[in-house]
MIPA-936413 format. One record per residue (C-alpha): z, y, x; residue number from 1; residue in one letter. Coordinates in Angstrom, 3 decimals, decimal comma. Layout:
<recs>
REC         up      north       east   num   residu
REC          Z          Y          X   NUM        A
...
</recs>
This chain:
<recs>
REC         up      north       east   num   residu
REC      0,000      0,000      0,000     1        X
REC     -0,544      3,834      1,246     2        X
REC      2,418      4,771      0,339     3        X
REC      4,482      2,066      1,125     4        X
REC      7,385      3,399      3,425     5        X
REC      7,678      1,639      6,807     6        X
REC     11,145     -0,438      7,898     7        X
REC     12,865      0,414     10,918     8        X
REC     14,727     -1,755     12,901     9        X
REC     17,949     -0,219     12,583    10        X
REC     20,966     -1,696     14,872    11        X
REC     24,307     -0,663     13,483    12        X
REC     26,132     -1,744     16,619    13        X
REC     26,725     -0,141     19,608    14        X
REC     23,968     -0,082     22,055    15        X
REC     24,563     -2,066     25,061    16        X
REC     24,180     -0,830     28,644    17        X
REC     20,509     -1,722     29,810    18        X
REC     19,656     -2,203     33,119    19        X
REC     18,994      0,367     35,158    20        X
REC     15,199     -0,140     36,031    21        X
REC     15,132     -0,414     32,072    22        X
REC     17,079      2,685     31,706    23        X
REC     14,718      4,477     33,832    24        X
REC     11,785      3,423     31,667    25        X
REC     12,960      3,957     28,047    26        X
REC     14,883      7,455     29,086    27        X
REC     11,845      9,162     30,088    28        X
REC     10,347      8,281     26,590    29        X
REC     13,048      9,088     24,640    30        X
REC     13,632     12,390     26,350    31        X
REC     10,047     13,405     25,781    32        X
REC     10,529     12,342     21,853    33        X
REC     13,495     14,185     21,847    34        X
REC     12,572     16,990     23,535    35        X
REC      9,830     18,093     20,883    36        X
REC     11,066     19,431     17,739    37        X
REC     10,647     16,843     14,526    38        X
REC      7,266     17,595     12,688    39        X
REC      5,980     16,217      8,983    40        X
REC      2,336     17,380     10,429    41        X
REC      2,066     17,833     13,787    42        X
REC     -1,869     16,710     13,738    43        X
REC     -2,119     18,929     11,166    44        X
REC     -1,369     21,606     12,373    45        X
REC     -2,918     21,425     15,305    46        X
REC     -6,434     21,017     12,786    47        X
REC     -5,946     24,125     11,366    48        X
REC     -6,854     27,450     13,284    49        X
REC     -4,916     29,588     10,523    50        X
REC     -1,725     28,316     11,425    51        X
REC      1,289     30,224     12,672    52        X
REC      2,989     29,310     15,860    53        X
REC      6,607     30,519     14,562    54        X
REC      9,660     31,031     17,656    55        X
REC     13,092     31,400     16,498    56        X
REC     16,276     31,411     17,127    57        X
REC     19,646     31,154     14,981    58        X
REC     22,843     32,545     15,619    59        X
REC     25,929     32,564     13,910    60        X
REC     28,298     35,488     13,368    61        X
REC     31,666     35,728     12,339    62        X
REC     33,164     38,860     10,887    63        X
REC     36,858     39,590      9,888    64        X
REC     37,214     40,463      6,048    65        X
REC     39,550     42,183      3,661    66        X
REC     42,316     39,560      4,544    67        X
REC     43,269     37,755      7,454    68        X
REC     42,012     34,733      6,670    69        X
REC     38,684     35,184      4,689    70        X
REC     35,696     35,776      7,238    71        X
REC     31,731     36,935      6,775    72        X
REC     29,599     34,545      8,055    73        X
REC     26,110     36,128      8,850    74        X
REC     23,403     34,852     10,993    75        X
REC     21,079     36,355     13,849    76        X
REC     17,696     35,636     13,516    77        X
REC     14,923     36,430     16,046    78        X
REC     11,443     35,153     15,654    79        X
REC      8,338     35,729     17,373    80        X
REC      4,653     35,219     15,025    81        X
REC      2,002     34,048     17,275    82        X
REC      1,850     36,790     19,820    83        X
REC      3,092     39,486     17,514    84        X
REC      6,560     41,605     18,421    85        X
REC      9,150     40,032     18,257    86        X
REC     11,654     40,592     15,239    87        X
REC     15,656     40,690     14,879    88        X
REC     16,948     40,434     11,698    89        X
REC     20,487     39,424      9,957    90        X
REC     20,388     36,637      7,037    91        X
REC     23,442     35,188      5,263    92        X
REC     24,007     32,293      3,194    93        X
REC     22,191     33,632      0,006    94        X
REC     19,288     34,522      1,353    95        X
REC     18,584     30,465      2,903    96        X
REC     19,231     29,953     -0,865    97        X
REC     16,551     32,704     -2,067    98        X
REC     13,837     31,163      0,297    99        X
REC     14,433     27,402     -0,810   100        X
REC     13,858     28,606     -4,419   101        X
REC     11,444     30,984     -3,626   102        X
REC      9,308     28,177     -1,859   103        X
REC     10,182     25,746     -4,902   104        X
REC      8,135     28,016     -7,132   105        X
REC      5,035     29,043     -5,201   106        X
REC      4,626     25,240     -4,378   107        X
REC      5,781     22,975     -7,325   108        X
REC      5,696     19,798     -6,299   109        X
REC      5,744     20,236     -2,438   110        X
REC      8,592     18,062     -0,757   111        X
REC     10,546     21,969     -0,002   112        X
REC     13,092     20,563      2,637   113        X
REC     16,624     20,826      1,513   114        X
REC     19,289     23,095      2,426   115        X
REC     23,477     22,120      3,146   116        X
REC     25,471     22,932     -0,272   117        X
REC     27,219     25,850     -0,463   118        X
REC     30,896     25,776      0,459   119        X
REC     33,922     28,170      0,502   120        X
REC     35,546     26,747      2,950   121        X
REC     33,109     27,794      6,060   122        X
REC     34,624     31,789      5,258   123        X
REC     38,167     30,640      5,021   124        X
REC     39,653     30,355      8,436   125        X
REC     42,728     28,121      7,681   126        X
REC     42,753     24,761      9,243   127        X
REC     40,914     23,409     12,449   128        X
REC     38,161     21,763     10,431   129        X
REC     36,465     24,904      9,546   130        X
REC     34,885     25,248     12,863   131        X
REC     33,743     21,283     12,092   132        X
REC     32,005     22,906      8,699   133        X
REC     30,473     26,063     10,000   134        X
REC     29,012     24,599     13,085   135        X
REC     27,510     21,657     10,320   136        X
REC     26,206     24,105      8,062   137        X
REC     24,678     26,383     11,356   138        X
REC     22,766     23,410     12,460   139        X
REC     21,593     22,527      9,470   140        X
REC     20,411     25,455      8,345   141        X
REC     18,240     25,920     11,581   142        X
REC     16,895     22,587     11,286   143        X
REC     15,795     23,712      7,613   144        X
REC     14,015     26,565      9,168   145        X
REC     12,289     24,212     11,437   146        X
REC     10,855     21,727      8,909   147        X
REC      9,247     25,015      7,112   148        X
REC      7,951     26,276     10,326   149        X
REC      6,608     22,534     11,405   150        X
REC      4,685     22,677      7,661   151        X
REC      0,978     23,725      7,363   152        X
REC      1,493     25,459      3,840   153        X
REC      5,147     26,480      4,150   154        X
REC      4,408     28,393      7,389   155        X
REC      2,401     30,584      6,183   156        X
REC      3,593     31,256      2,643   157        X
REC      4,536     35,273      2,189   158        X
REC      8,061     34,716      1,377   159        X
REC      9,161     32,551      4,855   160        X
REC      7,338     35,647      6,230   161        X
REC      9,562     37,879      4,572   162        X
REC     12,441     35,659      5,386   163        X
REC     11,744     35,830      9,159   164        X
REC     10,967     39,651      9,109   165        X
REC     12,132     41,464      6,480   166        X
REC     14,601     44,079      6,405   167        X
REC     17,786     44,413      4,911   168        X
REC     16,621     46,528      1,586   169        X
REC     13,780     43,805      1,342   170        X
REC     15,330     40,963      1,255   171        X
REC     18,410     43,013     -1,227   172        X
REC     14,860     43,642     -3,255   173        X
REC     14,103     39,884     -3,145   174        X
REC     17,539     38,863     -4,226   175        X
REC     17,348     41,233     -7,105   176        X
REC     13,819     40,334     -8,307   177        X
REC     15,111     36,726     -8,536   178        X
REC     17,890     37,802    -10,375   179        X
REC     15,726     39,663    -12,984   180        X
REC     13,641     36,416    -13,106   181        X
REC     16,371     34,271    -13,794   182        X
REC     17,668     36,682    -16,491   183        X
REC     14,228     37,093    -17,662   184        X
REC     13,943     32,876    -17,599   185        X
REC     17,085     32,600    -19,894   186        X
REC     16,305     34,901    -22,320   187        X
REC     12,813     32,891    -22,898   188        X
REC     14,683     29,686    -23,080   189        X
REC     16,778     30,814    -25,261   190        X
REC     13,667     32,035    -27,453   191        X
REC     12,142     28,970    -27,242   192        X
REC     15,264     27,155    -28,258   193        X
REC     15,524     29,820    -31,764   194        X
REC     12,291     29,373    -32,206   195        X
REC     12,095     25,060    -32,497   196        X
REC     15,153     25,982    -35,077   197        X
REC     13,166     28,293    -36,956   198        X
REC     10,217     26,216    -36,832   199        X
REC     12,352     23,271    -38,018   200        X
REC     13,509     25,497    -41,185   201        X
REC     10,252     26,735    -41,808   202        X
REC      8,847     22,877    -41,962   203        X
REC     11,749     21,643    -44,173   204        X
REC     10,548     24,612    -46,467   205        X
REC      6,899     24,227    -46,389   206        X
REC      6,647     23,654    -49,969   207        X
REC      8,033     26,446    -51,016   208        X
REC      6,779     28,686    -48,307   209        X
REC      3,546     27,711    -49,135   210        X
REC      3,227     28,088    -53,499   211        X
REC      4,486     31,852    -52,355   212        X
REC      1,439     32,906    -50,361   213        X
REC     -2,341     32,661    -50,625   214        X
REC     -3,970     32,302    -47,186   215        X
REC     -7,870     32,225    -46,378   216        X
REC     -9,568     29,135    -45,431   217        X
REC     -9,371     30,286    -41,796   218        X
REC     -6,120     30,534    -41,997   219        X
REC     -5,329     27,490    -43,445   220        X
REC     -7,177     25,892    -40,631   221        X
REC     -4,907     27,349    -37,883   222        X
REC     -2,560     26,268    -39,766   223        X
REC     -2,911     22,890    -39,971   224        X
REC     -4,645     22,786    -36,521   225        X
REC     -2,764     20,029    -34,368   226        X
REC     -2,512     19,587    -30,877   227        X
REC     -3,220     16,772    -29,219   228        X
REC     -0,967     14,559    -27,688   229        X
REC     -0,117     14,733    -24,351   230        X
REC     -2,075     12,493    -22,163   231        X
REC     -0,090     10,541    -19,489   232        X
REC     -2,744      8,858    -16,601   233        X
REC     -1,766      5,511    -16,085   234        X
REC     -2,009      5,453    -12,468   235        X
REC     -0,205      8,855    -12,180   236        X
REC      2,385      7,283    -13,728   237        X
REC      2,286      4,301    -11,556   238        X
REC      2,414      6,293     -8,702   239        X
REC      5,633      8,419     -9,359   240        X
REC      7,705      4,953    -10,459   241        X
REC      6,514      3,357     -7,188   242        X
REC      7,354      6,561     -5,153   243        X
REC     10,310      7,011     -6,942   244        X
REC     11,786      3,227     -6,231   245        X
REC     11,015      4,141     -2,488   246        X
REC     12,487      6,719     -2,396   247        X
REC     15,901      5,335     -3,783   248        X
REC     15,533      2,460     -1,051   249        X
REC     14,897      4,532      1,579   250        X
REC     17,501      6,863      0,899   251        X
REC     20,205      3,827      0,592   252        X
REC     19,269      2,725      4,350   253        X
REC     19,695      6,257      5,199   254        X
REC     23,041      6,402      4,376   255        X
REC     23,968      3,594      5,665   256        X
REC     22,979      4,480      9,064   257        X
REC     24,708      7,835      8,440   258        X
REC     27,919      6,434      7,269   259        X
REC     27,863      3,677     10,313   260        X
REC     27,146      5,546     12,846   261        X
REC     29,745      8,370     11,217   262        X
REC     32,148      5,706     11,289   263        X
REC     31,718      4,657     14,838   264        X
REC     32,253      8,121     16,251   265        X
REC     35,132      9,140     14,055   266        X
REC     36,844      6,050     15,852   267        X
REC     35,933      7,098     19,236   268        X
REC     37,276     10,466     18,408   269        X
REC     40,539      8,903     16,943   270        X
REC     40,572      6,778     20,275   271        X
REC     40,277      9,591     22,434   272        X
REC     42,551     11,626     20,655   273        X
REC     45,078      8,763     21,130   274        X
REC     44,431      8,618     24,642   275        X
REC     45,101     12,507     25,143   276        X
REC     48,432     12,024     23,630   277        X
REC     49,159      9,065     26,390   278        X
REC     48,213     11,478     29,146   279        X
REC     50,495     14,248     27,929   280        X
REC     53,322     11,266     27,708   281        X
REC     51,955     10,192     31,401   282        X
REC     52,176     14,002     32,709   283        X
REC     55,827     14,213     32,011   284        X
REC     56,616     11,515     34,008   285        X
REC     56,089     13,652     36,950   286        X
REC     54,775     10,282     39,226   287        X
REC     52,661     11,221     42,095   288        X
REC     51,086      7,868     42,242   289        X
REC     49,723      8,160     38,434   290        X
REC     47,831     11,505     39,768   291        X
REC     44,608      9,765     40,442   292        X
REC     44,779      7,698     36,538   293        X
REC     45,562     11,071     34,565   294        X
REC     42,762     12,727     36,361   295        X
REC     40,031     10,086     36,319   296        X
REC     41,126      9,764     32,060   297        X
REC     40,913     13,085     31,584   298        X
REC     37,417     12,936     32,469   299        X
REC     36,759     10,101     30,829   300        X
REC     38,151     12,007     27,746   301        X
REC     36,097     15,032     28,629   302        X
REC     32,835     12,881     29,079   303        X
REC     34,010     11,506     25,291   304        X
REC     33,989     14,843     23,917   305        X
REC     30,885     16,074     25,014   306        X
REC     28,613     13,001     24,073   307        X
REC     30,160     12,318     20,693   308        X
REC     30,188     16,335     20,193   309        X
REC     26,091     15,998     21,015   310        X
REC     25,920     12,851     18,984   311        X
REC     27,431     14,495     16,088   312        X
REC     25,464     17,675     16,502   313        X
REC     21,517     16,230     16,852   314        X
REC     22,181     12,742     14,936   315        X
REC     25,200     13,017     12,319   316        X
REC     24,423     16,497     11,062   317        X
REC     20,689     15,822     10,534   318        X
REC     21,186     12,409      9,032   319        X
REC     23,230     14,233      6,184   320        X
REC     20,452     16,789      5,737   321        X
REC     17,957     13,439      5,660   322        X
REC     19,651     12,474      2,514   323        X
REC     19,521     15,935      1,106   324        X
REC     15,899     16,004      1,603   325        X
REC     14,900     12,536     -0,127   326        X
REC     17,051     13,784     -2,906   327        X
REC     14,675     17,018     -2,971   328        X
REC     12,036     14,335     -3,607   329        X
REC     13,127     12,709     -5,998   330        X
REC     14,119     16,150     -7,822   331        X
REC     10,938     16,855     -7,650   332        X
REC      9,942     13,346     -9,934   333        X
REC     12,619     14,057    -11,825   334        X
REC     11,040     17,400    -13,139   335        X
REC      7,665     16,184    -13,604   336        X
REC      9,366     13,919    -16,111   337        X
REC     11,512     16,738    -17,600   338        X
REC      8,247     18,581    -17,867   339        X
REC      6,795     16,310    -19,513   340        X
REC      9,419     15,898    -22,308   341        X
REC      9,354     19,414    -22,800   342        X
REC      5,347     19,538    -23,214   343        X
REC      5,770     16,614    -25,658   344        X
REC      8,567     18,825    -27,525   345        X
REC      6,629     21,549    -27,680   346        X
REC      3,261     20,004    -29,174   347        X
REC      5,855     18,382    -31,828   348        X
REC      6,629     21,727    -32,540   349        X
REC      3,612     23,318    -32,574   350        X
REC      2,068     20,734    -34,637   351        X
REC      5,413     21,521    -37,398   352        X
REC      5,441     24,736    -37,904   353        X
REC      3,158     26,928    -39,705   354        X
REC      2,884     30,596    -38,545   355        X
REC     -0,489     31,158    -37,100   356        X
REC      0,821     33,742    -34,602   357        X
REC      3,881     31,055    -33,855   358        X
REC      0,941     28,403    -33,125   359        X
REC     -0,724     30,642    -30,884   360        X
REC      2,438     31,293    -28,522   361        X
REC      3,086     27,347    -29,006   362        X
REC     -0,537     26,584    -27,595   363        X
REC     -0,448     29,119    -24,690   364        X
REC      3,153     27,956    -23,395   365        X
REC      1,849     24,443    -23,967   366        X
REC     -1,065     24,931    -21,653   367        X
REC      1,192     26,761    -19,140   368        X
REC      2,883     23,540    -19,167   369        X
REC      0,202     21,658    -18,271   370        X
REC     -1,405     23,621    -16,018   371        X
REC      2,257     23,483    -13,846   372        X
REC      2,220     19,681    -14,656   373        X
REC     -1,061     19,172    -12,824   374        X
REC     -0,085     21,238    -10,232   375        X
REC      3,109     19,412     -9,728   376        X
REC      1,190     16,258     -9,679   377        X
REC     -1,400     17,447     -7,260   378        X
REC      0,667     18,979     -4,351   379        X
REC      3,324     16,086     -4,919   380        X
REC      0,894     12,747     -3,985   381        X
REC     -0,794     15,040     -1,644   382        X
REC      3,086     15,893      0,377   383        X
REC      4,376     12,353     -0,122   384        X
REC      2,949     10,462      1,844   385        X
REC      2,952     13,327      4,531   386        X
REC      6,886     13,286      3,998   387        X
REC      7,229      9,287      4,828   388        X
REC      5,534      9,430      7,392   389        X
REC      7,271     12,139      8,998   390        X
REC     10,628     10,626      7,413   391        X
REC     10,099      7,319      9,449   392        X
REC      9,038      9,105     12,557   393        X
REC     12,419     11,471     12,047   394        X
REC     14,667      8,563     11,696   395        X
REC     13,109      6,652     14,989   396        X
REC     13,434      9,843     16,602   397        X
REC     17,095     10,019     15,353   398        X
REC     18,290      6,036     16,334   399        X
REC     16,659      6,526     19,511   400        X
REC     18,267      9,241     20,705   401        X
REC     21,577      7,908     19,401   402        X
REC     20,835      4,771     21,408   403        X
REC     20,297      7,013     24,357   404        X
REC     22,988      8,882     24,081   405        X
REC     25,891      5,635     23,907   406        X
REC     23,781      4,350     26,830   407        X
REC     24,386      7,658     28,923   408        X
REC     27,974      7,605     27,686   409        X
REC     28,482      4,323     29,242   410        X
REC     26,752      5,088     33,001   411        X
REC     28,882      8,339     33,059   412        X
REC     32,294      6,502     32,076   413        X
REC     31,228      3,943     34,880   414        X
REC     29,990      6,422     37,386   415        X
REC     33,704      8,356     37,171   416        X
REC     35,924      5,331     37,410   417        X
REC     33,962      3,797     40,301   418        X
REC     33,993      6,548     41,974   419        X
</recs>
């Protein structure tokens, strides 16, 4: 099948020490996969002469707020466009969030990569885990920047544009033209919503409405006109259960590998921790012949740090965005099918009620509808299969360099106690 995803051998245990002839080999390709950033479209991209070659870099900043503990978390952004200037701009939080909806609606059914969830607890400075969250969220963020960059249509949609270079008052003008459009959004829901009850009345009084007024024969014709049904392609169909049960699996080995290999360096850190606590116990023994053991463990706990830390930072952090972003895919399924129902609901309608000028704004939100639900369709099995493939390359790339990393965790802890 073409879009059949493809296994990975995945080895939840530890990686044992290779030799080092072997070592040599495999580190020089992993370091060269690792040392490129994680594309959907590489080839792509390098097809298409239109496309941007996007710099950036992402910094976080911490400000103190009206109280002690609450802090502003901003971050720097500089970017260079091709060989343009380059730009320095601030972003927060909100605006991430403006440019994953913002991309959402100028490309329905695009695989838009996902974004970390919101959380109150990266501004409240109160216990030693918050440095844990905001350096999470940081990371993830900037890899979200770097899956829109590393995409052929994303790159060079207006609004990442504006995200990388706008100023302040633009992006303030953004955030308050989406808020407009949501408000403008709810009120037509809610329209549409008084208007099916209406339209519900109306029918359960048709009788009566009708031996009240006289209409022409053109009028009774719009009248009574009825919209077809909405026609569901078999194979489209096929196509989004089959992507959609894919999805689910591959998302379930996902987070297993996230959860295992979260698991196995939460114990290391436990262990380590543990061992800090014997050295302290160690130190106030004041023996000159245990000298040589604190030291050489202390390094050892230092090497521990720094390895897990990376692990954590390039494997752990990404993994968790991984899930976010199959769960972007399957949102995506899951409004082509809530689109759907509401098409269906709305030819119901349409085909009830019996105001001509009602039937009119029936049949134009109707074809709205399913001029979106093409689209979404369209852009959706031509991104999929883009996605897996990147997906699978993303989570070799990932395994490998955890693999690597263990491996190099291992020489160093053997280098410092032979030595």
């Amino acid at each position: 099948m073409d879009n059949e995803l493809i296994d990975i051998p995945i080895d939840y245990d530890e990686p044992k020490l290779e030799s080092q002839e072997s070592q040599q080999g495999s580190q020089e390709t992993v370091s060269q996969i690792i040392s490129l950033t994680p594309t959907r479209v590489q080839s792509e991209i390098n097809q298409k002469s239109n496309i941007n070659i996007i710099k950036f870099h992402l910094t976080e900043q911490v400000s103190q707020s009206y109280t002690q503990y609450y802090e502003n978390i901003s971050y720097v952004l500089c970017s260079q466009i091709n060989d343009e200037q380059s730009n320095t701009v601030h972003r927060k939080y909100t605006h991430f969030e403006w440019l994953n909806g913002a991309l959402k609606r100028e490309f329905p059914g695009l695989l838009i990569p996902a974004i970390p969830p919101k959380t109150v607890l990266a501004k409240i400075n109160l216990t030693e885990q918050t440095s844990i969250i905001r350096e999470k969220r940081y990371k993830q963020l900037e890899e979200f920047l770097n899956k829109i960059k590393d995409h052929p249509q994303l790159q060079v949609s207006s609004k990442f544009l504006i995200f990388l270079t706008g100023s302040s008052e633009v992006m303030q003008q953004e955030l308050l033209e989406l808020s407009q459009y949501q408000n403008y959004a709810y009120q037509l829901g809610s329209a549409i919503a008084n208007a099916g009850s209406k339209a519900y009345d109306i029918a359960k009084g048709s009788f009566n409405y009708l031996s009240s007024f006289i209409y022409t024969g053109q009028q009774n014709s719009l009248k009574y006109q009825q919209y077809p049904e909405q026609e569901i392609q078999q194979d489209v169909k096929e196509c989004f259960e089959s992507w959609e049960d894919l999805l689910i699996e591959e998302q379930q080995k996902v987070k297993r590998i996230f959860e295992q290999y979260q698991n196995i360096v939460n114990i290391k850190q436990e262990q380590n921790e543990d061992t800090r606590k014997v050295i302290s116990s160690l130190k106030e023994l004041e023996h000159p012949y245990l000298e040589k053991d604190i030291s050489k463990t202390e390094a050892s706990c230092s090497i521990n740090e720094a390895i897990l830390n990376e692990i954590k930072v390039s494997v752990i952090f990404k993994l968790e965005l991984c899930i976010l972003d199959i769960d972007e895919a399957m949102g995506t399924i899951k409004r082509r099918s809530e689109l759907i129902y509401q098409i269906q609901q709305q030819i119901k309608i349409h085909n009830q009620i019996e105001s001509v000028n009602e039937k009119i704004q029936y049949k134009e939100q109707i074809r709205e509808n399913q001029k979106l639900l093409k689209t979404i369709e369209t852009n959706f099995q031509n991104d999929i299969k883009i996605f897996a493939n990147w997906l699978n390359k993303y989570l070799d790339q990932l395994i490998r360099f955890y693999n690597e990393q263990f491996q190099k965790l291992y020489r160093e802890q053997n280098k410092n106690w032979n030595e």
